[in-house]
C-alpha positions in Angstrom: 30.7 3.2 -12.9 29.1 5.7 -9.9 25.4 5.4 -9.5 25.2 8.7 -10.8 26.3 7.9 -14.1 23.9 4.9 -14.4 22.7 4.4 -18.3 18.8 4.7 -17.4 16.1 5.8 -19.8 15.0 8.0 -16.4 14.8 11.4 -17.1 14.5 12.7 -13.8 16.6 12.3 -11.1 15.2 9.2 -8.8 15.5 8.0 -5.6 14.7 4.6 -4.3 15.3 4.4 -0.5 14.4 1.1 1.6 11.3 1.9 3.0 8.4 5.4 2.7 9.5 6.2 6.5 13.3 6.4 5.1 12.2 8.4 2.2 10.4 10.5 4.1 12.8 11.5 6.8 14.8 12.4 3.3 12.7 14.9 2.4 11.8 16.3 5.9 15.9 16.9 6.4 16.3 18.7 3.3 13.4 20.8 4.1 14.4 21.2 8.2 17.8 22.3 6.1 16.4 24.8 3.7 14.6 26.7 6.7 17.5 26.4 8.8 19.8 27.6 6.0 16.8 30.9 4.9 17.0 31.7 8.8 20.5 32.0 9.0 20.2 34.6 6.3 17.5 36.4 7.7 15.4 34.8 5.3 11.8 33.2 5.0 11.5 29.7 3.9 8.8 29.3 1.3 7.5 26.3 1.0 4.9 24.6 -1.3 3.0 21.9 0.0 0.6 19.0 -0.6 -2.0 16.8 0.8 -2.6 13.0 1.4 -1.1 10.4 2.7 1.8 10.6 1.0 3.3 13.3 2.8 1.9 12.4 5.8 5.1 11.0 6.8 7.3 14.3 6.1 4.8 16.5 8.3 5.3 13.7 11.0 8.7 14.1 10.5 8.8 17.9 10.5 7.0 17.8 13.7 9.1 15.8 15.7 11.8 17.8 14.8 10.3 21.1 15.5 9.7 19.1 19.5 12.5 17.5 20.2 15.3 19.4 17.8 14.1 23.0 18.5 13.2 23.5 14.2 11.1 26.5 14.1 8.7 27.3 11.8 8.2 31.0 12.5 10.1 32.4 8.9 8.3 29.7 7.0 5.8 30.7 4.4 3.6 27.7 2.9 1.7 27.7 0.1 -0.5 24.6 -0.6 -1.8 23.2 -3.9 -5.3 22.5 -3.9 -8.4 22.5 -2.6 -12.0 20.9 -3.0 -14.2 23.5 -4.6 -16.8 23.8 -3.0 -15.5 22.1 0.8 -15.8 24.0 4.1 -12.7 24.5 6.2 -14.4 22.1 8.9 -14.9 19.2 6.8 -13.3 15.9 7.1 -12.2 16.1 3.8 -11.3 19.7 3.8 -7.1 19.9 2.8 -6.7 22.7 5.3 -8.3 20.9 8.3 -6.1 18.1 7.0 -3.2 20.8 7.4 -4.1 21.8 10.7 -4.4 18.2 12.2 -1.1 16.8 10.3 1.3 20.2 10.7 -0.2 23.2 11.4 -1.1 23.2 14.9 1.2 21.0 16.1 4.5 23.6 15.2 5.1 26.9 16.3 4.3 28.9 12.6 2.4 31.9 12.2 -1.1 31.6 11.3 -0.8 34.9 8.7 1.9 32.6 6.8 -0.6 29.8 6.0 -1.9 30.0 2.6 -4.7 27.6 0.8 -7.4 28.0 -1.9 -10.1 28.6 -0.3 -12.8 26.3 -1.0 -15.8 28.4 0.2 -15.4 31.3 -2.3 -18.5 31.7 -4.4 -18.0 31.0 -7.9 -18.2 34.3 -9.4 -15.0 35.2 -7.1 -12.8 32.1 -8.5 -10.7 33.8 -10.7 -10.1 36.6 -8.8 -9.2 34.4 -6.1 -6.9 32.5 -7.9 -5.1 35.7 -9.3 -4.7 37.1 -5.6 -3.1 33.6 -4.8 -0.5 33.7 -7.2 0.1 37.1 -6.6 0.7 36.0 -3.1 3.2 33.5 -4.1 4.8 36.1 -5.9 5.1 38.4 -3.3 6.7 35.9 -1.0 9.8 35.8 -3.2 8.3 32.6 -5.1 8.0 29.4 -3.8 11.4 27.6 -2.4 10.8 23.6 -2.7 7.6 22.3 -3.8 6.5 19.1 -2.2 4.1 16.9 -4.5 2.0 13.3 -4.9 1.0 11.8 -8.1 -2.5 10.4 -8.9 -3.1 7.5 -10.5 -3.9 9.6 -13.6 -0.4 11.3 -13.4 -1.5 14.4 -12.4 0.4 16.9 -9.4 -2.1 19.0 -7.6 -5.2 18.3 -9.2 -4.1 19.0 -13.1 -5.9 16.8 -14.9 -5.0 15.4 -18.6 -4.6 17.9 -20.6 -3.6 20.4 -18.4 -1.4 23.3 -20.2 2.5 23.5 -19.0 1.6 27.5 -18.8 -1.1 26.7 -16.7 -1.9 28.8 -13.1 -3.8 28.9 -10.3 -7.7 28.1 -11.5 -10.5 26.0 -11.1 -10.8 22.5 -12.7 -12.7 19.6 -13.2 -11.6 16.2 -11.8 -11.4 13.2 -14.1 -13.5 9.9 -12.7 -10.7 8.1 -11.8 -9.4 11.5 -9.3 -12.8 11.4 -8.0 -12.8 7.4 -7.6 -9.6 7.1 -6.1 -10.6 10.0 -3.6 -14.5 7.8 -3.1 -13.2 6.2 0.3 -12.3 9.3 2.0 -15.9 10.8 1.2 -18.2 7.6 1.7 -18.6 7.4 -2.2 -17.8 8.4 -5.8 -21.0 10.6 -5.3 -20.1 12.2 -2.3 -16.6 13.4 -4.0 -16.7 17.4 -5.4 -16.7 17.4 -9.3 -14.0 20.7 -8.9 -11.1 22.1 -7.0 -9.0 24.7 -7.0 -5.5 23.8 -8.0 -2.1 25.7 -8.0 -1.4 25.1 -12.1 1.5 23.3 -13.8 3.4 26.6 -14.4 2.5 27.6 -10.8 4.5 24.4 -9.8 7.0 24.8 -12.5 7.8 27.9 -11.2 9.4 26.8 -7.7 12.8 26.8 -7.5 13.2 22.8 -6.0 10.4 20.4 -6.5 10.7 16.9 -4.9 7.7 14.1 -5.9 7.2 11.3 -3.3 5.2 8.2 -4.1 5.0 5.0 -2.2 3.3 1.8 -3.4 3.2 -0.3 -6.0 -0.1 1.4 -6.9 1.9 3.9 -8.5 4.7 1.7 -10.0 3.0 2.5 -13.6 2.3 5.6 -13.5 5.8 6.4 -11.9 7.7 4.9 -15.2 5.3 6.4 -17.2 6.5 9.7 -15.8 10.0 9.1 -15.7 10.8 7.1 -18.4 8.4 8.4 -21.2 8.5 11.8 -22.8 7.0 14.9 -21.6 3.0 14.3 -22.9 0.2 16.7 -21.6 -1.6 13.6 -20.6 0.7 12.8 -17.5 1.1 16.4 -15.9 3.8 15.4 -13.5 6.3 14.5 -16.7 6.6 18.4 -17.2 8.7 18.1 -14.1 11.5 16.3 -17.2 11.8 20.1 -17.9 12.3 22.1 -14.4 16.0 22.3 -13.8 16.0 21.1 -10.1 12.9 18.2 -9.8 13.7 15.2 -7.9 11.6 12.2 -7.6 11.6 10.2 -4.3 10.5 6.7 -4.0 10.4 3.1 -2.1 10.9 0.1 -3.3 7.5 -1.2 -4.6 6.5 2.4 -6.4 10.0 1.8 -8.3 9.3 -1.4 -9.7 8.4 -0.9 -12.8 11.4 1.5 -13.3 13.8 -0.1 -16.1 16.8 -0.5 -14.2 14.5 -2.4 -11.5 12.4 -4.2 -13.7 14.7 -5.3 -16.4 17.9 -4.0 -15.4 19.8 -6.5 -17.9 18.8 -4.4 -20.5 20.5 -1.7 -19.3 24.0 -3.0 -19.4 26.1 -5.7 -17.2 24.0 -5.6 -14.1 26.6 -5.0 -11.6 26.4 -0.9 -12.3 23.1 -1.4 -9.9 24.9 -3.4 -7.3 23.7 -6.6 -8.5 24.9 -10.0 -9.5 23.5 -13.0 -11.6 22.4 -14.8 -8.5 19.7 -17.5 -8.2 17.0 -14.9 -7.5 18.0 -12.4 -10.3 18.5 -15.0 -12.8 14.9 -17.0 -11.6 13.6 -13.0 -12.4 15.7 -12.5 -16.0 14.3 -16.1 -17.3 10.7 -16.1 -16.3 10.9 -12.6 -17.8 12.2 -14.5 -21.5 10.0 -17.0 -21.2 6.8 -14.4 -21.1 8.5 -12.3 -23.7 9.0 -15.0 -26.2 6.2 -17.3 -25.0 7.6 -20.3 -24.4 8.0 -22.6 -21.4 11.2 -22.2 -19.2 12.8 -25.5 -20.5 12.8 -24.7 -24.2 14.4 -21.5 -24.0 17.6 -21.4 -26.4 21.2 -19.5 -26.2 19.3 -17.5 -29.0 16.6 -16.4 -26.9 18.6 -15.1 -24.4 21.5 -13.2 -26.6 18.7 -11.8 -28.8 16.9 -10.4 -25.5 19.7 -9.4 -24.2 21.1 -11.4 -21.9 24.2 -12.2 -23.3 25.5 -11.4 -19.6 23.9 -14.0 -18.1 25.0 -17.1 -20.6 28.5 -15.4 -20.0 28.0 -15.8 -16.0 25.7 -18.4 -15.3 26.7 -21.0 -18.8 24.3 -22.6 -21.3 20.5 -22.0 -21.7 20.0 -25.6 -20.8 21.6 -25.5 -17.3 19.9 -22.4 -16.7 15.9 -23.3 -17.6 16.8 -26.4 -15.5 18.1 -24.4 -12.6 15.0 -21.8 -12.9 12.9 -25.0 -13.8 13.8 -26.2 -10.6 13.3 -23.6 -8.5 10.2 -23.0 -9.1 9.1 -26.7 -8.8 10.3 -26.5 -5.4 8.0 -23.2 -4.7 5.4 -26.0 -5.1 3.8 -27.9 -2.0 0.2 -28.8 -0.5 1.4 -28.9 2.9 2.0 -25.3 3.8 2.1 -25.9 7.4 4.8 -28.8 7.0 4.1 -32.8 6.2 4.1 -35.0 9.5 7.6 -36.6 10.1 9.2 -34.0 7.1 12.0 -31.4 7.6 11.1 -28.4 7.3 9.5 -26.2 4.2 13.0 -24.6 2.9 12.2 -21.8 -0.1 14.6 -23.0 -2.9 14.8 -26.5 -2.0 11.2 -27.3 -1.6 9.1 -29.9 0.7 11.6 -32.5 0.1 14.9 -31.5 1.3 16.8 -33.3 3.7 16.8 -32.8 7.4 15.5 -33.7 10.2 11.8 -34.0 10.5 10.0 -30.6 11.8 7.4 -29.9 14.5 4.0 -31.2 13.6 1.1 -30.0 14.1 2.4 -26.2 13.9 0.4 -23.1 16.2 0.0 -20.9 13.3 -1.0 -17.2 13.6 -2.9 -15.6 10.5 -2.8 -11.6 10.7 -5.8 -10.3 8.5 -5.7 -6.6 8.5 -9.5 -6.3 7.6 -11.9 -9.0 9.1 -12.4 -10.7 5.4 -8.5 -10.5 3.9 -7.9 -14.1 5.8 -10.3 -16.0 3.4 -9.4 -13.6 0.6 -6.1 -13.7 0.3 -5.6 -16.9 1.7 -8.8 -19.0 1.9 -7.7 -21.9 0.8 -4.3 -22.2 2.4 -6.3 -20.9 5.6 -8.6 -24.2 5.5 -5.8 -26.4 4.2 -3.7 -25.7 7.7 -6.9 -26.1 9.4 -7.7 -29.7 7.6 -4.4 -30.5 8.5 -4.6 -30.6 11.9 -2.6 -27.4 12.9 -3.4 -24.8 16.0 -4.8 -22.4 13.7 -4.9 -18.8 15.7 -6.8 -15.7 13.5 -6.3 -12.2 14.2 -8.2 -9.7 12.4 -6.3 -6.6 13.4 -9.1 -3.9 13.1 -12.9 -3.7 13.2 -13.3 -2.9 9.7 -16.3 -1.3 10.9 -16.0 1.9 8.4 -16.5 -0.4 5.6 -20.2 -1.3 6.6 -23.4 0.4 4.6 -25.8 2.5 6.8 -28.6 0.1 5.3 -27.5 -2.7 6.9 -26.6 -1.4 10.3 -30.1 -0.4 10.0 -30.8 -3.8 8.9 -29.4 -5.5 11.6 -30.5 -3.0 14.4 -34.0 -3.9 13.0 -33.2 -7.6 14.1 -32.6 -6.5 17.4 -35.8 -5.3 18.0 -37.6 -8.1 16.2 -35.2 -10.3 18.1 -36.5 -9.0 21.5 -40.5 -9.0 20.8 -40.0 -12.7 19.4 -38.7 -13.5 22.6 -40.9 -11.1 24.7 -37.1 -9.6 26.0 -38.6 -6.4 24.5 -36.9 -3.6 26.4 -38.3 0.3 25.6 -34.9 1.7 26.6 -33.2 -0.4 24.1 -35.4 0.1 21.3 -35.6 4.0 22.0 -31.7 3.9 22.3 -31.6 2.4 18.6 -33.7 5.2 17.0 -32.1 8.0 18.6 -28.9 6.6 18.1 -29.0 4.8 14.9 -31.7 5.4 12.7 -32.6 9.0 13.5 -28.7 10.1 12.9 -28.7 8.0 9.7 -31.8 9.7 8.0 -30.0 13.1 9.1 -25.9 11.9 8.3 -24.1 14.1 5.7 -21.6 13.2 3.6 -18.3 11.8 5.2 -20.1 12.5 8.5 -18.4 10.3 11.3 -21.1 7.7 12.6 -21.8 8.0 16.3 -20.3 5.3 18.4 -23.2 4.1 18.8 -23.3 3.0 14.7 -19.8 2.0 14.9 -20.0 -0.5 17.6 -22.8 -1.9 15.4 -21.0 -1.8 12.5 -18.0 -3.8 14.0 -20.6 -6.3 15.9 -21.8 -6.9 12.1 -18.1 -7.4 10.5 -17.3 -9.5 14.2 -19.9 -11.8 13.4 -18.8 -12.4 9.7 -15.2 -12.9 10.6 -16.5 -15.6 13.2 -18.3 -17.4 10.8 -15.8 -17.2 7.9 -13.3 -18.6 10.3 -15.5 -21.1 11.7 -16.3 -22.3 8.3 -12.8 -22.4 7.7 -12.0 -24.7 10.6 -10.8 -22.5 13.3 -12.0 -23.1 17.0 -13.5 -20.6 18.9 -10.9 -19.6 21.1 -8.6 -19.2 18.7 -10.2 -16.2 17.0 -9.1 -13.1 18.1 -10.2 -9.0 17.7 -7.1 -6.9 18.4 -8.8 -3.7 17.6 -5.8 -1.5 16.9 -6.3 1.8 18.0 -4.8 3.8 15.4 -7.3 2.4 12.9 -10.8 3.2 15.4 -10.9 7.2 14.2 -14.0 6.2 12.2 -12.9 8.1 9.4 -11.1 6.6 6.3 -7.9 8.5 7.5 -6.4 6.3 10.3 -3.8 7.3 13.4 -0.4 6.9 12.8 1.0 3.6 14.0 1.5 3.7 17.7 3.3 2.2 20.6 -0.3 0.6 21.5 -1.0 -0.9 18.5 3.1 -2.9 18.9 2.2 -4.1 22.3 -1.1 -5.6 21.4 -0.2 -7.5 18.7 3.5 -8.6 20.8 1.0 -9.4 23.1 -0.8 -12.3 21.0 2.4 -13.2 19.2 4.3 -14.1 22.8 1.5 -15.8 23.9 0.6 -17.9 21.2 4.4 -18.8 20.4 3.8 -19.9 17.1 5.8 -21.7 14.7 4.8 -19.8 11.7 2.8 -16.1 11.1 1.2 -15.1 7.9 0.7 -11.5 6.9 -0.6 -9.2 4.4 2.4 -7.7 1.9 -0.5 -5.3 0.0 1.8 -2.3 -0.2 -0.7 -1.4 -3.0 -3.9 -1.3 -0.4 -4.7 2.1 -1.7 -6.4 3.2 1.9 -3.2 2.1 3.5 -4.8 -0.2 6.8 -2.4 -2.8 5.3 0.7 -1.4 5.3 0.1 -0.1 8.5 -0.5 -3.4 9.8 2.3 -5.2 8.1 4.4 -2.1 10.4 2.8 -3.5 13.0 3.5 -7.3 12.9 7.0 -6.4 11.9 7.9 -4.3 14.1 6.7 -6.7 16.9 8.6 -9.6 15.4 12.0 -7.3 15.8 11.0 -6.7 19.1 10.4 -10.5 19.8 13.7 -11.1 18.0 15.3 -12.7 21.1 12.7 -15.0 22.0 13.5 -18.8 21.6 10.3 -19.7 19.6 11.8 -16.8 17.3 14.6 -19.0 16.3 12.1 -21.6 14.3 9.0 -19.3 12.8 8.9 -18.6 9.6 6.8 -15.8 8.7 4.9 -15.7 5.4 3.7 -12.6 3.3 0.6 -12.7 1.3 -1.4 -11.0 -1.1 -4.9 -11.2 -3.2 -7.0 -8.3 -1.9 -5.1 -5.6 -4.3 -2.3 -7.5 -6.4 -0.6 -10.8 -6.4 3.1 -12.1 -6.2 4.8 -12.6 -9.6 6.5 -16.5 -9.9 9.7 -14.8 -9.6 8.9 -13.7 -6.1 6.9 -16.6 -4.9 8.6 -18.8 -2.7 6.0 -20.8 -1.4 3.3 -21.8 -4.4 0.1 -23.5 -2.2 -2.0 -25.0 -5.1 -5.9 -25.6 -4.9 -8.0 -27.5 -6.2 -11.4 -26.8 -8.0 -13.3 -28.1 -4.3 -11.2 -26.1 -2.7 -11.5 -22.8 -5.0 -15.5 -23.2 -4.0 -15.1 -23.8 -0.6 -12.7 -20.5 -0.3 -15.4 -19.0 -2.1 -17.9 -19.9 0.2 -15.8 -18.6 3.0 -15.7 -15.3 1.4 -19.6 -15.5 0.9 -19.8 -14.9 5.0 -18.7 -11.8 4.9 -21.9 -10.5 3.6 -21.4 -7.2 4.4 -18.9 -6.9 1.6 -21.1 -8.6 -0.7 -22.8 -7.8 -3.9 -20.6 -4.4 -3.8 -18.2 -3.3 -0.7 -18.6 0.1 0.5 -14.5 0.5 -0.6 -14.1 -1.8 -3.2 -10.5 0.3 -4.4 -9.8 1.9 -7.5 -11.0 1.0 -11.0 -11.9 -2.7 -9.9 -15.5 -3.2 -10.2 -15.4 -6.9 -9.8 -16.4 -8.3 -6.1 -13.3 -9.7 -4.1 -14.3 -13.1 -4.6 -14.4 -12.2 -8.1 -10.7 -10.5 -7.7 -9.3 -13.5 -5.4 -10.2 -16.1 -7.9 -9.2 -14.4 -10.8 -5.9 -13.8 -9.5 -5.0 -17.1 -7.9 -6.5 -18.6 -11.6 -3.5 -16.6 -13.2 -1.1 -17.3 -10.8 -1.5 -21.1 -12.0 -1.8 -20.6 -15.7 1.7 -18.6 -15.6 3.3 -21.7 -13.8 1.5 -23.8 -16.1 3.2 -21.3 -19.7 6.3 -21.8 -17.3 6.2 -25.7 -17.7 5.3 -26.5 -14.4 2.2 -28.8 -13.4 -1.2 -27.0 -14.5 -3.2 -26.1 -11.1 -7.0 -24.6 -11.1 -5.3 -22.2 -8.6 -2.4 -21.5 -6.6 -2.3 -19.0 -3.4 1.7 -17.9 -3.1 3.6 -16.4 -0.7 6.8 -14.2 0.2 9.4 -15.8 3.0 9.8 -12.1 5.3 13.0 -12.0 7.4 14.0 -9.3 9.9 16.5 -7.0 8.5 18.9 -4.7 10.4 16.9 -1.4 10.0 13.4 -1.0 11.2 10.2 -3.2 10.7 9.6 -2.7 6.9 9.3 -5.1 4.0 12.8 -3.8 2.8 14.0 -6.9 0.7 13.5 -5.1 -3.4 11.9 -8.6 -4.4 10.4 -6.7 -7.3 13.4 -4.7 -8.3 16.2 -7.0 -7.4 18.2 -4.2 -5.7 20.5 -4.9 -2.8 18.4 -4.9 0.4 19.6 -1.1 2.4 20.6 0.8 -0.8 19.1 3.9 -1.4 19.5 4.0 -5.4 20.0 7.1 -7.1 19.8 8.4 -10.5 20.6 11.8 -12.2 18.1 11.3 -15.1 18.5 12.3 -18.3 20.9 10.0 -19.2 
């Protein structure tokens, strides 16, 4: 059967593609085709665009075909959907200066083209604003293809729930959770506009191609929700189930929850999607039974799995006995307290556990631990972290940026205050100084607007405050001195919440540590979900160094480990290395959160719809990793810390293994919807 005739319960056409960067460069060449294709008629290109960092990617795209392919941009007409109401053109949070910075003025098209709501009209002129704009849509011929994002609430452009399908070009009100997830880029919930001017449902409906992109597992829910459920005026993007040419475009980890990802057994024999009852997607299909009908992997029965349909896999893989002991197994050998390898032991092999048979393995390891914020080292991994460290191995740490945005005003303040108490304690009182720290610090902060960019001044105190933390977090941990290190990656030092794209800098520094430290493993964060996006960037970067690095000899024996905590955990059928803790050792990674006290009490980002602290989050989730091995069957834990094996692929530096789909590693997955 073609992968266009697939039996899904989608009723949009999807797309899955390896990686966002693939997906994106999808959309950009059908877009760099639709304006090649209008000017070869003589035609403009109209096209209907949105904000974010979702389509980041396709603008970076665009551009570098416009510089090094000759695309012009000269018949395109663009149209964008929203706008902060009120927000002045200037602001760091204004959608057109976001346009100018990501597209505008870095292609050739003509400024009378550019259209977006403008967010400085005064209110009594917003409906007659919005009128003009779609008039202007409608004088351009209508829009051509309409690129979109989806919010967390389902909503394209900024309909809300309960937006009308008939809806235009008006003024709304943002739900919480809009304005929540939208906090970080303003400084805070407060700081976030209560309306916006939005291009309506029916103004989107109205295009004659529409193409979604989301990227994350963030929006894995909300994704299925659209796709998958029926049209409901509480999920705006699901009206997209009724325009004749809508596409949906996705990676991997915003996919997952997608039937034929998820559960694709249920769908009919599996091999339709490319796949095959191997060890992984039979470990997946059991766990999956065993949380369904609540039992523990071992007393599954052939009824369980025919009446859950898996009849397929008792066809393929034989009994239910043989295959609980199999996943049984598997699991059991996730399972070890020597994460960095037991002295005069082979090596740690996923699927066949601490005890296989080999020859012994290198002990003490050099072990590098990327932590994409100064804190995600003890958060994510805390108690693995001082586990390595307690057992004797060259621990290196390398927070790859400051962090320093994350940081309250007040406690810059607080800390500059120390300074100058600091110098009159120890009569190294110095005028210059203390004048330098008014002017600089506390005169800008009694004067700073909203989403105002510190000084640099602020920011180097802010990053001295998170340096500090991250030094006494590690040290607590167990880490020496000189084996903590600040990479500072440029593309994260903008001092906004909106970062740099990943650059060629940002590769060499971390190749830099990597070749000098050698080390026999590297752990790294795999939150695709980070809804600010500092740690997917820096995953890019520590896999796209380890490609580079490919041919080194200490290559040919590091493993590399992926974890999570900060935003989501690994499921048990993704796990391949299960690092148990103790109750002592759940306080003492506690504790080693507690010096990050910046972050403390309440963190200036904590993410969406999370009010808990991360010490709060981290605990939790490592609790209920443990108490689903433990409904498994396996040995009950206070905690367990897991982690994902990462191996190079052939393509570029992503996390392109579907761990949480089970798709075939390089497909790009299609489906025509309405099945």
């Amino acid at each position: 059967m073609s992968v266009e005739t697939l039996p899904t319960p989608e009723r949009i056409p999807v797309s899955v593609h390896r990686s966002s960067s693939i997906a994106s460069r999808a959309v950009a060449a059908e877009i760099a085709s639709l304006i090649r294709t209008r000017a070869a008629e003589g035609r403009a290109a109209v096209l209907g665009l949105a904000t974010g960092s979702t389509p980041q990617g396709v603008y970076d795209e665009l551009v570098r075909l416009h510089r090094e392919e000759g695309l012009s941009f000269r018949g395109v007409v663009t149209f964008n959907l929203d706008e902060y109401w009120p927000m002045p053109p200037e602001s760091l949070q204004s959608y057109r200066r976001f346009m100018r910075e990501h597209l505008f003025d870095l292609i050739d098209i003509r400024p009378e083209n550019v259209h977006l709501p403008d967010g400085t009209v005064a209110r009594e002129g917003i409906a007659a604003h919005c009128r003009a704009y779609e008039a202007a849509i409608e004088a351009a011929g209508g829009i051509d293809l309409q690129i979109l994002g989806i919010g967390r609430t389902g909503h394209i452009g900024f309909n809300e729930p309960g937006s009308p399908q008939a809806s235009r070009t008006r003024l709304i009100t943002l739900d919480r959770v809009t304005r929540m997830d939208a906090s970080s880029d303003f400084f805070g919930e407060w700081n976030v506009p209560r309306q916006a001017i939005t291009m309506g449902v029916g103004s989107i409906l109205s295009a004659r191609r529409v193409v979604l992109l989301a990227f994350g597992e963030h929006k894995a829910g909300i994704i299925r929700r659209t796709v998958e459920e029926g049209v409901s005026q509480s999920v705006s993007a699901s009206y997209l189930q009724q325009h004749p040419n809508a596409s949906i475009v996705l990676d991997p980890a915003s996919a997952a929850e997608l039937t034929r990802f998820k559960t694709p057994w249920l769908l009919g024999p599996v091999e339709q999607f490319g796949l095959a009852w191997d060890a992984r997607l039979t470990r997946k299909a059991a766990i999956w039974l065993a949380g369904l009908v609540k039992k523990p992997l071992t007393k599954l029965t052939d009824e369980d799995y025919n009446e859950h349909g898996l009849q397929e896999l008792l066809s393929v893989r034989g009994a239910a006995y043989d295959i609980n002991i199999e996943v049984f197994r598997s699991l059991q050998s996730t399972i070890t307290g020597w994460p960095g390898g037991k002295p005069g032991r082979p090596r740690f092999v996923p699927g066949k556990g601490p005890d296989a048979p080999g020859e012994p393995d290198v002990f003490p390891k050099r072990v590098v631990l990327f932590s994409p914020h100064p804190d995600d080292d003890v958060i994510s991994m805390g108690g693995t972290f001082i586990r390595l460290c307690d057992q004797g191995h060259d621990v290196h740490v390398a927070y790859q940026t400051s962090g320093n945005i994350a940081v309250w005003d007040e406690s810059a303040l607080r800390h500059a205050d120390f300074v100058t108490e600091f110098a009159r304690a120890f009569d190294l009182f110095d005028e210059a100084l203390v004048e330098r720290l008014e002017q600089h610090i506390e005169a800008f902060v009694r004067a700073k607007q909203p989403g105002e960019v510190d000084t640099p001044e602020l920011q180097k105190i802010k990053t001295l405050i998170r340096r500090t933390e991250a030094r006494a977090g590690a040290r607590y941990s167990g880490v020496r001195p000189d084996r903590v290190h600040f990479l500072d990656l440029p593309f994260y030092e903008t001092g906004r919440v909106r970062k740099k794209p990943l650059g060629e800098a940002d590769i060499r520094i971390t190749m830099d540590l990597l070749d000098q430290v050698q080390p026999h493993q590297v752990y790294a964060a795999g939150d695709l979900s980070d809804p600010h996006g500092t740690h997917r960037v820096c995953l890019a970067a520590v896999t796209t160094a380890l490609h580079r690095l490919a041919d080194r000899p200490w290559m040919k024996s590091c493993d590399v480990w992926l974890y999570r905590g900060a935003w989501q955990e690994w499921g048990p059928e993704e796990i391949d290395m299960a690092v148990p803790l103790s109750p002592d050792e759940v306080e003492r990674k506690r504790f080693a959160i507690f010096k990050h006290e910046s972050q403390k009490d309440k963190a200036l980002f904590p993410g969406p719809n999370d009010p808990r602290e991360f010490w709060q989050r981290a605990e939790d989730r490592n609790r209920n990793t443990a108490l689903l091995y433990d409904r498994l069957g396996l040995p009950e834990y206070q905690a367990i810390e897991g982690f994902v094996r990462w191996s190079p692929s052939e393509a570029d530096g992503s996390l392109v293994e579907v761990k949480a789909g089970g798709a075939r590693a390089g497909a790009t997955l299609t489906s025509p919807g309405k099945a």
